[in-house]
C-alpha positions in Angstrom: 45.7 -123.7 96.9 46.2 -124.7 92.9 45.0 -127.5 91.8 47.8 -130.2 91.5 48.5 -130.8 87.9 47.7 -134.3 86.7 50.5 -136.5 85.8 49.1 -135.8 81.5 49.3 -132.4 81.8 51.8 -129.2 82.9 50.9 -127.5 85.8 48.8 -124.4 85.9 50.5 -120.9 84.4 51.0 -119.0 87.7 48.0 -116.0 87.7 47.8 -112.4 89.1 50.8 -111.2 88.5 52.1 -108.4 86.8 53.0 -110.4 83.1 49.6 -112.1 83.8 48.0 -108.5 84.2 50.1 -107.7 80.7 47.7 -110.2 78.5 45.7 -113.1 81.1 44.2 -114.8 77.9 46.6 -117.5 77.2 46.6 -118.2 80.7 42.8 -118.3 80.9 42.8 -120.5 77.4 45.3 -123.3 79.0 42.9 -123.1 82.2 39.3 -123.1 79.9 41.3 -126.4 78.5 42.7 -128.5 81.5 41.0 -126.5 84.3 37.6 -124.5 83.8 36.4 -124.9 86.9 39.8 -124.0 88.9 40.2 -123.9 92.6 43.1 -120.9 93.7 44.1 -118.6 96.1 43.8 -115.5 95.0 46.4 -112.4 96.0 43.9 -111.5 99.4 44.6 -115.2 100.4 41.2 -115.9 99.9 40.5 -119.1 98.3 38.0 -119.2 95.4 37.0 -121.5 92.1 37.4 -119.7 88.7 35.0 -120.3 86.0 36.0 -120.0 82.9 34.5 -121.4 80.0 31.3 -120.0 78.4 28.3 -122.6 79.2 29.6 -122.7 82.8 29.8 -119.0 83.3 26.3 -118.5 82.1 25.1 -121.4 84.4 26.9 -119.9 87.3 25.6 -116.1 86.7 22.3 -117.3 86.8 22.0 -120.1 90.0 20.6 -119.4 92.3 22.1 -121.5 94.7 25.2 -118.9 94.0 24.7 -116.1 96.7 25.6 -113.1 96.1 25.5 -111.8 99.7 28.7 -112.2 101.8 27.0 -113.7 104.8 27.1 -117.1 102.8 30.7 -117.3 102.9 32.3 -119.9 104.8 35.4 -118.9 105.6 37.1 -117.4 108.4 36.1 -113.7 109.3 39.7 -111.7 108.3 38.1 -113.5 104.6 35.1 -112.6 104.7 36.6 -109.0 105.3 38.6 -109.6 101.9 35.5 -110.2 99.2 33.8 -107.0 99.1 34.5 -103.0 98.2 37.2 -102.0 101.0 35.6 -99.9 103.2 31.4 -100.7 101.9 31.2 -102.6 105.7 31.9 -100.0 107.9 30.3 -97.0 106.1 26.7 -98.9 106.0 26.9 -99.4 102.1 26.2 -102.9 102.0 22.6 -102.7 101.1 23.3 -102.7 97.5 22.2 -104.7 93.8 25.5 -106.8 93.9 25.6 -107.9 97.3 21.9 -109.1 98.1 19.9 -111.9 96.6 16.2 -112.2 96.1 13.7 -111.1 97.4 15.3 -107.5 98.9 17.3 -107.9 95.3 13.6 -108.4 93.3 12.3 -105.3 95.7 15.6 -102.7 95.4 16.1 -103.3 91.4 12.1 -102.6 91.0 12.5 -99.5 92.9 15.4 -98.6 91.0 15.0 -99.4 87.9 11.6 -96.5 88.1 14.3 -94.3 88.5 16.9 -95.1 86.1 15.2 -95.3 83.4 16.4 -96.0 79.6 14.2 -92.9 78.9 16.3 -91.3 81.7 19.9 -92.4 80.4 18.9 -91.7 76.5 17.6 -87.9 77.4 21.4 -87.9 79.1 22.9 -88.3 75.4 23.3 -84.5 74.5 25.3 -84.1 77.8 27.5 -87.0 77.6 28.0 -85.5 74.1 29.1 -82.2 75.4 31.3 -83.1 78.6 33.1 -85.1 76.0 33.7 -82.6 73.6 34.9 -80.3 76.3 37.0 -83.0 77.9 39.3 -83.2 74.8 39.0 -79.2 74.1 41.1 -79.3 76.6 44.2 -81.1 75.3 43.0 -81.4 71.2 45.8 -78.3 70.8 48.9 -80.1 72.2 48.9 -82.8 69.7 49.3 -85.3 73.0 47.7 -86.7 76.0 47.2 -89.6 78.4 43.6 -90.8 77.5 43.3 -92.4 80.7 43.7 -89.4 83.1 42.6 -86.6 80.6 39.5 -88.6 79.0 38.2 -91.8 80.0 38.8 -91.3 83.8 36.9 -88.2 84.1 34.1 -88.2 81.4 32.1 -91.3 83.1 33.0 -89.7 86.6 31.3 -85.9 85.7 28.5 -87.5 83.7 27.5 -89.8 86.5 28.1 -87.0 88.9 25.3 -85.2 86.9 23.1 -88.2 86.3 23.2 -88.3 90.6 21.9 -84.9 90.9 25.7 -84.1 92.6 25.7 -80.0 92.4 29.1 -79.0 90.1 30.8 -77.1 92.6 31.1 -80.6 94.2 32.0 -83.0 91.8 35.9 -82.8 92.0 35.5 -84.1 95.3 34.1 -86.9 93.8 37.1 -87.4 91.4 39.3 -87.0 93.8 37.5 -90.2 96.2 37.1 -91.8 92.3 40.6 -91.6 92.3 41.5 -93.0 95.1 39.1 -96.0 94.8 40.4 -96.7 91.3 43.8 -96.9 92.3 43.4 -99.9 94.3 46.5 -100.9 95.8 48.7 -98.0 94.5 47.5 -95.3 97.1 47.9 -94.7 100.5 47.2 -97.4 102.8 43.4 -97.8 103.8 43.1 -94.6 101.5 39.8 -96.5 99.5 38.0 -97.3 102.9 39.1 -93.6 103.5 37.6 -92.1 100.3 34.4 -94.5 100.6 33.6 -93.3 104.1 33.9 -89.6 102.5 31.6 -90.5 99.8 29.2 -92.0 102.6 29.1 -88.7 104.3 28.7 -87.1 101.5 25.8 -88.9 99.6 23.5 -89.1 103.4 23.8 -84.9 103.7 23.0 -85.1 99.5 19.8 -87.3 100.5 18.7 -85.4 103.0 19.1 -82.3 100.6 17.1 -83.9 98.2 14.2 -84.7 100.5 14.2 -81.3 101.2 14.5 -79.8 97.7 14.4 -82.7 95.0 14.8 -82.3 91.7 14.8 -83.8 88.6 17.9 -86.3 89.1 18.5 -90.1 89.7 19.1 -89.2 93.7 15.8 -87.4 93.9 14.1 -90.3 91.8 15.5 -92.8 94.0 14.2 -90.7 96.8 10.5 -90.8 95.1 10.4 -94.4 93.7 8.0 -96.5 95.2 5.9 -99.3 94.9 2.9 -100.8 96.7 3.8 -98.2 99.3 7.1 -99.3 100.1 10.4 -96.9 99.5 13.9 -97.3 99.7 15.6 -96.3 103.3 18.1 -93.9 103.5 20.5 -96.5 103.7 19.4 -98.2 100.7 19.3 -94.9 98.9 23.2 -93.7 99.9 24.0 -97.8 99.2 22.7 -97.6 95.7 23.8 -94.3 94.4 27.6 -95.5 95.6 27.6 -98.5 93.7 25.6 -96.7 90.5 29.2 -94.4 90.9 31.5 -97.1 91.8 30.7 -99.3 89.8 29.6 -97.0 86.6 32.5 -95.0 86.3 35.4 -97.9 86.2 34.0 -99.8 84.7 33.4 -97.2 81.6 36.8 -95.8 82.0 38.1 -99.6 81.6 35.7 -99.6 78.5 36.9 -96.5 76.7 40.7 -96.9 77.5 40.9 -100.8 76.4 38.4 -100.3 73.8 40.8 -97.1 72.3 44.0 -99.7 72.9 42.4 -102.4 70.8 41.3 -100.2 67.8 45.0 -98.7 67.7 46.5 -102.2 67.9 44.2 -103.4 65.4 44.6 -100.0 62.5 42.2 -102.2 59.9 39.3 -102.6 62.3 39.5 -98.6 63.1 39.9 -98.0 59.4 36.3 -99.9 59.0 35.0 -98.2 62.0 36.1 -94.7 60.6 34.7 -94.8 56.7 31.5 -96.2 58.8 31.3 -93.0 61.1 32.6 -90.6 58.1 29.3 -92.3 56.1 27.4 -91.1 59.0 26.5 -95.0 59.9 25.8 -96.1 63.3 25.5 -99.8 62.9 29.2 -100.5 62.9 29.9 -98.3 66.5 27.1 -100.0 67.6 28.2 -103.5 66.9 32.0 -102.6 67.7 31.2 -101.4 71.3 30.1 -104.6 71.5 33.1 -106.6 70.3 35.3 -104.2 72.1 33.4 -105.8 75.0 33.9 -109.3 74.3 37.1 -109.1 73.0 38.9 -107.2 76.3 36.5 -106.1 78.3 36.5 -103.8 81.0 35.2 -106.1 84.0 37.4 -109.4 83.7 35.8 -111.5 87.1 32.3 -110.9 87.7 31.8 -109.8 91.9 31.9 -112.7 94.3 28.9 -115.2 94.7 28.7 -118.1 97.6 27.6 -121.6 97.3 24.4 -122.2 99.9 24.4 -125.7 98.8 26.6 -128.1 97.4 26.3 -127.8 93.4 28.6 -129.5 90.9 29.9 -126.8 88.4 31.6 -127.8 85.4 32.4 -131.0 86.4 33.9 -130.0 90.1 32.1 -130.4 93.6 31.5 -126.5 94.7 30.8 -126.7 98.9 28.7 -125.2 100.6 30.3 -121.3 101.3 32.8 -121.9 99.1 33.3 -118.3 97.1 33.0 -118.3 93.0 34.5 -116.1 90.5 33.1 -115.9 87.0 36.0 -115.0 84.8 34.1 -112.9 82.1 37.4 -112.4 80.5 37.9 -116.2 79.7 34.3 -117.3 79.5 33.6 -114.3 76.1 36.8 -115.7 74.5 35.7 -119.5 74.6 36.0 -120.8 71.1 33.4 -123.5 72.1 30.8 -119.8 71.8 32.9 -117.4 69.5 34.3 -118.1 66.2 38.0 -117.2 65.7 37.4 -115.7 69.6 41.2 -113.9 70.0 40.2 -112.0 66.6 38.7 -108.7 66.5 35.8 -108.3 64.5 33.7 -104.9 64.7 31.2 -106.6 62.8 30.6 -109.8 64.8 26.9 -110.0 64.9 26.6 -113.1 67.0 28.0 -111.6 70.2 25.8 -112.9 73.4 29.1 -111.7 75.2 28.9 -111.4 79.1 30.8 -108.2 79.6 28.0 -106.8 81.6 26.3 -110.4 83.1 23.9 -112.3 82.7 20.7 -113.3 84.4 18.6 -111.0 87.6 22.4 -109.6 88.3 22.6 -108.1 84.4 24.1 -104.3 85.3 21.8 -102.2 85.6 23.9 -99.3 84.1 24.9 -101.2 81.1 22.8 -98.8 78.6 24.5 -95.5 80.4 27.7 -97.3 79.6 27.0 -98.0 76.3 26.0 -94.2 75.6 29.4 -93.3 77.1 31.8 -95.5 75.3 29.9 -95.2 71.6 30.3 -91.3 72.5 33.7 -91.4 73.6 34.7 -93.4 71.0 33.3 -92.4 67.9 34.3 -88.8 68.9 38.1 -89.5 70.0 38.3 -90.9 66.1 36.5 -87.8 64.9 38.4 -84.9 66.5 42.1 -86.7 67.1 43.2 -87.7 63.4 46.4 -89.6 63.5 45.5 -91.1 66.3 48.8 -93.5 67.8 50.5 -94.9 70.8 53.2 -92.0 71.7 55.5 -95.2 73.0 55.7 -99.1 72.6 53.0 -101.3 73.8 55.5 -103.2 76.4 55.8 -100.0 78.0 52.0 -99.5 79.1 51.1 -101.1 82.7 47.9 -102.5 83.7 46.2 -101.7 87.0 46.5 -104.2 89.6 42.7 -105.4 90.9 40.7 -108.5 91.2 37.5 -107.7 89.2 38.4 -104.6 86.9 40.8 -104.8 83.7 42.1 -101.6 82.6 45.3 -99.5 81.8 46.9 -97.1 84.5 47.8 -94.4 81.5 47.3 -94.7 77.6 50.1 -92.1 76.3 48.4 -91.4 72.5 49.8 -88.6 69.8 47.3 -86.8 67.0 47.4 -83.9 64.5 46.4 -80.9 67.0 43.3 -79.6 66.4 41.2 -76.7 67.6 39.1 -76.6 70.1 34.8 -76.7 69.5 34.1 -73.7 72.0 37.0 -71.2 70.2 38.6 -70.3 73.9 41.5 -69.9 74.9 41.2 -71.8 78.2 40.6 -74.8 79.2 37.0 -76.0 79.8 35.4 -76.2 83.6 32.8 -78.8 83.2 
């Protein structure tokens, strides 16, 4: 339940729902005022505190009394059911970075981390570079396009797809399950526990192809990695490269579709960004991806943790088992951290934002998803000049979801343009 508002103060804006979707910030300012530490049940019925100011959320992302394996949660089994990927239990995936704790989390992030590699992701550049290109070959000539399904949504899906080692004749499979999973409570009913228990399938005949014939991709090098003579199972190998996908591919769909929103809401910021890029300057994409970020990032709760000891957090008694939520969202617009926080400011150098964490949990794929939206971005504002909304900014519709902020479509109009590889087709990645 809410907390009950105090006789000085009005009660608590009502959260998750659709207008709340729309723009949660004032909601998330009135609760970083009266509330930061806020206890609520959340749509699932699951009852959790929000964290929301700055200094907290850091403190919370990095306790370690704050579990992030589900076993630690106290309440009643149809809840514990409710915290995690739909699906993740059943189909053996739970042996993953973001639900284990030290020292399996120490062990599986060493092993991991020998595989993906910044080396790894910054040799990926050139083909990042080229599925986006062909991406908008495909739709540069209409002079329209949704950004959403014909750019952001597939671009991190193929390139992670390739990153994986997951042959091409395969990978619309994968967008297809993507798709599914993305859509959260819009598909079918049980279809993400469906398209997860595909994937599952999928990934252990993948492995056992790899063992067989690896090659030089993350799945083989997961296969490989090793240290002091220990390995990842086959379990922790099909658990790992699922959440790599999972959670690598919304979350930089989120970052290129919000990211694109926010530079066409805000035309003097983009104007900055494209003299920098026309200068052939990186500094300003490099600095902006970061804003972009802060300022409406693409994962707006960080995934569940568990109390395995009573802690005071913010000034509120946490119990043992009770579930926390970090509300990035709130927490990078704190003005207590960020000057003028609700302005966007490409340039804002002091930016210790915690769009992608903070402390042993820091994501893992965060350079791969920095590569993706820089790429994306600067290119978009490259090849599509006249760049707009083709519609009003009430009209577009945020997707309904617990951890992930991002736009179901993101209609845009340009100047057509011609396509890089001259055909008169459209491109098969």
């Amino acid at each position: 339940m809410n907390d009950s508002p105090a006789p000085d103060r009005p009660a608590a804006p009502e959260l998750f729902s659709w207008e709340f979707a729309t723009d949660p910030y004032p909601a998330y300012a009135w609760l970083r005022e009266h509330s930061p530490v806020h206890r609520t049940a959340l749509p699932s019925g699951v009852e959790a505190w929000l964290v929301t100011r700055y200094a907290d959320a850091r403190q919370a992302l990095a306790d370690a009394r704050l579990s992030k394996n589900p076993a630690h949660h106290a309440g009643p089994a149809h809840a514990k059911g409710k915290t995690g990927i739909p699906g993740e239990r059943k189909a053996e995936l739970m042996t993953h970075l973001l639900n284990i704790d030290p020292p399996d989390h120490t062990r599986l992030r060493r092993l991991v981390s020998k595989a993906f590699t910044p080396r790894r992701v910054a040799e990926f550049a050139p083909r990042v570079q080229e599925l986006t290109d062909r991406l908008i070959d495909d739709f540069v000539e209409e002079g329209r396009a949704d950004l959403i399904h014909d750019f952001a949504f597939p671009l991190p899906i193929y390139a992670i797809c390739d990153l994986l080692g997951v042959p091409r004749e395969d990978q619309d499979d994968f967008r297809d399950w993507a798709g599914m999973m993305i859509r959260h409570g819009g598909g079918p009913r049980g279809g993400v526990a469906r398209s997860v228990k595909k994937m599952r399938g999928y990934l252990a005949e993948l492995i056992h192809r790899k063992r067989e014939n690896p090659g030089d991709d993350l799945i083989s090098g997961l296969i490989r990695a090793s240290d002091h003579g220990e390995h990842l199972t086959e379990n922790e190998a099909a658990a790992m490269a699922f959440i790599l996908l999972f959670a690598g591919f919304e979350t930089t769909v989120n970052l290129i579709g919000n990211g694109t929103y926010a530079l066409l809401r805000h035309p003097e910021q983009r104007a900055r960004l494209e003299s920098s890029l026309a200068a052939g300057e990186s500094g300003l994409l490099e600095t902006g991806i970061e804003e972009l970020l802060r300022f409406d990032g693409p994962v707006e709760l960080a995934t569940w943790r568990f109390a395995t000891e009573a802690l005071t957090l913010g000034g509120q008694e946490i119990a043992v088992g009770d579930p926390v939520l970090v509300v990035l969202a709130a927490a990078d617009r704190d003005p207590e951290r960020f000057t003028d926080p609700d302005t966007l400011d490409l340039s804002r150098s002091d930016n210790q934002h915690l769009g992608y964490g903070h402390g042993i949990h820091y994501c893992l794929g965060a350079p791969l998803a920095r590569l993706e939206g820089q790429a994306a971005l600067a290119t978009l504002l490259r090849r599509l000049p006249g760049l707009r909304l083709a519609g009003e900014p009430d009209d577009l519709r945020w997707r309904g979801g617990l951890i992930m902020r991002g736009l179901r479509t993101l209609p845009v109009e340009f100047e057509p343009g011609r396509r890089l590889d001259g055909g008169d087709a459209p491109s098969t990645l």
